[in-house]
Structure formats: structure tokens, C-alpha cells
C-alpha positions as CSV (number, residue, x, y, z in Angstrom):
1,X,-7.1,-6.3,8.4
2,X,-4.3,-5.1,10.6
3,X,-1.1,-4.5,9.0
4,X,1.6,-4.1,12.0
5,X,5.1,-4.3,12.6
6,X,6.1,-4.2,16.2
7,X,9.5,-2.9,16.0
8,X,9.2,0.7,13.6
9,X,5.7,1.3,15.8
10,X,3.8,1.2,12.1
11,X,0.2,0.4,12.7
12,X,-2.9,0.9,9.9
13,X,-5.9,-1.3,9.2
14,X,-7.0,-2.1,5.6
15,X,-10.5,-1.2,5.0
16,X,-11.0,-4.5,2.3
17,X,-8.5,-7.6,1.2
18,X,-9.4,-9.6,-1.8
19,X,-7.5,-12.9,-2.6
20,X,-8.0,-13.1,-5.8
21,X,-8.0,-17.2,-6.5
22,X,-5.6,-17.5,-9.1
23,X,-2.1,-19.7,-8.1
24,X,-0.3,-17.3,-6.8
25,X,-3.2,-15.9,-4.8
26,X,-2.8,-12.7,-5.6
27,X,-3.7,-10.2,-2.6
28,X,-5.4,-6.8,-3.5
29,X,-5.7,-3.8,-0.4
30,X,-8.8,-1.9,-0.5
31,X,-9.1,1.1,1.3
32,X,-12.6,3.8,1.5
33,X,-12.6,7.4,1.9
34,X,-15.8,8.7,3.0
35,X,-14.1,12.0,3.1
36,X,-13.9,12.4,6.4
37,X,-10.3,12.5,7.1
38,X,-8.0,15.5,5.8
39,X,-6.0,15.3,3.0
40,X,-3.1,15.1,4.5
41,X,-4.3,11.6,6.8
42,X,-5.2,10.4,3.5
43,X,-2.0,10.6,2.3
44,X,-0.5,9.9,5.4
45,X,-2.3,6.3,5.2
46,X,-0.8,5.2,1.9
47,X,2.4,6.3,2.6
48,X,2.0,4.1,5.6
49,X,1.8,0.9,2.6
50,X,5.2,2.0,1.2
51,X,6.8,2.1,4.7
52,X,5.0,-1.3,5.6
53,X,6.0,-2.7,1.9
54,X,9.8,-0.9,2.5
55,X,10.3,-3.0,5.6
56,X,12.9,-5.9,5.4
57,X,14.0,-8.2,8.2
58,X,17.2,-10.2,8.8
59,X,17.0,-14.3,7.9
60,X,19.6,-16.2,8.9
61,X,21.2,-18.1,12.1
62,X,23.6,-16.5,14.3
63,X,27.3,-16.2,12.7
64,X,26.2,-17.4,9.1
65,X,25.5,-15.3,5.9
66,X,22.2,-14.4,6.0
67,X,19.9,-11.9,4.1
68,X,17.1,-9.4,4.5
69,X,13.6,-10.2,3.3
70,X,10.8,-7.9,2.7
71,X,8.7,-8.5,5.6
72,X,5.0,-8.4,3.8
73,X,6.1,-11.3,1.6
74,X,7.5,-13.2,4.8
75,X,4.6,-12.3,7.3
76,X,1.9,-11.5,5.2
77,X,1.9,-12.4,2.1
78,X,3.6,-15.3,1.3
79,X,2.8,-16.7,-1.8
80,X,2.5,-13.1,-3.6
81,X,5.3,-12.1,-6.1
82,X,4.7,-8.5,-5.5
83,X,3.5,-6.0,-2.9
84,X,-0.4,-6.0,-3.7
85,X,-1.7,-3.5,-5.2
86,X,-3.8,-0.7,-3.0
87,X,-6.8,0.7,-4.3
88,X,-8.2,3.6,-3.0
89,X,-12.3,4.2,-3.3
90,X,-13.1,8.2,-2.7
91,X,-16.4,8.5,-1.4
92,X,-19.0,10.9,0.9
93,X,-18.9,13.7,-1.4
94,X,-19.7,15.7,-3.9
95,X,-18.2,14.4,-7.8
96,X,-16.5,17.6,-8.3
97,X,-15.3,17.2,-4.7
98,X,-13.8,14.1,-5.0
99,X,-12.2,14.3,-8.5
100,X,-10.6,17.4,-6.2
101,X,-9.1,15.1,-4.3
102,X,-8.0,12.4,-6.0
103,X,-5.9,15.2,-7.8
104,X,-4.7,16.3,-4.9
105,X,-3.8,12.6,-4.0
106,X,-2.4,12.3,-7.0
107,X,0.3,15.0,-6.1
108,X,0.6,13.8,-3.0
109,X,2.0,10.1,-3.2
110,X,3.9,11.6,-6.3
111,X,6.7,9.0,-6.6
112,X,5.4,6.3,-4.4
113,X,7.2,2.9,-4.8
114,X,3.9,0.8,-5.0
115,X,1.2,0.4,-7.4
116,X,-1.4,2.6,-6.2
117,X,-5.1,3.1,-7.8
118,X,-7.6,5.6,-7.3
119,X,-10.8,6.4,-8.3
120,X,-14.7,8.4,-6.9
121,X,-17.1,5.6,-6.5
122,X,-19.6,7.2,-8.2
123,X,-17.2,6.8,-11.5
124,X,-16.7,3.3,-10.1
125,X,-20.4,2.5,-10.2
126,X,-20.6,3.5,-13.9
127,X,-18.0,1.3,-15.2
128,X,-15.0,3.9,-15.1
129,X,-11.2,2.4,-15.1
130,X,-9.3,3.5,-11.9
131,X,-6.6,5.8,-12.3
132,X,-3.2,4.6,-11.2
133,X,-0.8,6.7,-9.4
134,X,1.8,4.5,-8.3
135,X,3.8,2.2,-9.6
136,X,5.3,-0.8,-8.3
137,X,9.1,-0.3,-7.9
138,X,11.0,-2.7,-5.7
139,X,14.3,-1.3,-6.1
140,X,13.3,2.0,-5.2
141,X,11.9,0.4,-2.1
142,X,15.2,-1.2,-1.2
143,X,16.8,2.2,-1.9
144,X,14.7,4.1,0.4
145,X,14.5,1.2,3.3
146,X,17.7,-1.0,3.1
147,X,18.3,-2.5,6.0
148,X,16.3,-4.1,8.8
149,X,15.5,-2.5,12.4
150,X,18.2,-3.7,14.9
151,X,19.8,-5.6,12.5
């Protein structure tokens, strides 16, 4: 799936989506490393989600009080609560390789503003919990994107 916003130039695809059927629908972003990219790509691309999840736009008619919204929840993902969580699936290499670089991951998206989880699929296939190495944090969000583009 295509996440885009036309006006910053931010454009990634998400590998998986799952709507999880509950009342909310709850939204969950997959995204597979076959270890083919570099490090620093990888990164790259979930920083992308924070900049995508940090971008508001303006509501409201011409000379009234209006407000910014985040844009995923008024484009995207409208009947989710919070920014859905990414997941990110290392694959392609060997285990020792890839608990390499979901360490380096790790210290790479150090203080990212949404939930991120991580894990090797072979740990995956044998039942392992994912590792989580961001956390949801709307306010830092607003902090670090406040206002709107052209706005």
C-alpha cells in the first residue's frame, strides 16, 4: 500500500496491512527485509512512518478558527485511535546476521515517536515475541512536526 503525501514529496509503500476486525479496525503496517537494502535505507524507511505519522493538515473554512489534524487519521486511517503499529520482519540472512541488524536498528530509530516492532523471521517462525523499539508518542510527534505545509 502506498502511503503519500503530495505536498512534503514523502512517498514509501508498505510491504503488508492488516485490519485487524475488531470496532475500531485497528490497522497494523508490515514491512520485510530480505536484507538487501543497507542499513541506513532501512532506517531511512521507518523514519519515513514517523514523518508520514508527524504530518498534520489545516481543517477549517476560510476566516474561521480552525485546527490541524494528523493527516494518517484523516486520509488513511480513519477510524484508528492511534498511528498503527509498524512491524518490521528481518529476513534473507544468516540468524547471527540479522540479530546484527535488528541491533543496529534498534540504535538507529532510537527515540522514534511510534510504536515500532522488530524481529528475524526465523525467531518469528518458532514462536518468539517481537522486540519493540518504538514507542507510540503523539506529543512528541506534535513537538517535532507542529504545523501543516503551507498552512
Amino acid at each position: 500500500m502506498n502511503h503519500a503525501i503530495k505536498e512534503t514529496g514523502l512517498s514509501f509503500n508498505t510491504d503488508a496491512v492488516l485490519a485487524v476486525p475488531t470496532q475500531t479496525s485497528e490497522v497494523r503496517l508490515f514491512e520485510l527485509d530480505n536484507g538487501t537494502m543497507s542499513q541506513a535505507r532501512l532506517a531511512k524507511e521507518v523514519w519515513d512512518y514517523e514523518r508520514y505519522a508527524g504530518h498534520r493538515v489545516w481543517e477549517g473554512a476560510r476566516g474561521t478558527n480552525g485546527r490541524t489534524f494528523p493527516f494518517w487519521q484523516r486520509h488513511r486511517y480513519t477510524r484508528s485511535e492511534c498511528f498503527p503499529r509498524l512491524h518490521v520482519v528481518l529476513a534473507g540472512k544468516e540468524e547471527h546476521l540479522l540479530d546484527n541488524r535488528r541491533q543496529a536498528l534498534t540504535a538507529d530509530v532510537h527515540g522514534i515517536a511510534i510504536a515500532v516492532w522488530v524481529n528475524t523471521l526465523p525467531r518469528l517462525k518458532c514462536g518468539e515475541p517481537w522486540y519493540e523499539i518504538g514507542i507510540d508518542a503523539p506529543d512528541r510527534r506534535c513537538d517535532r512536526y507542529p504545523e501543516s505545509v503551507g498552512r
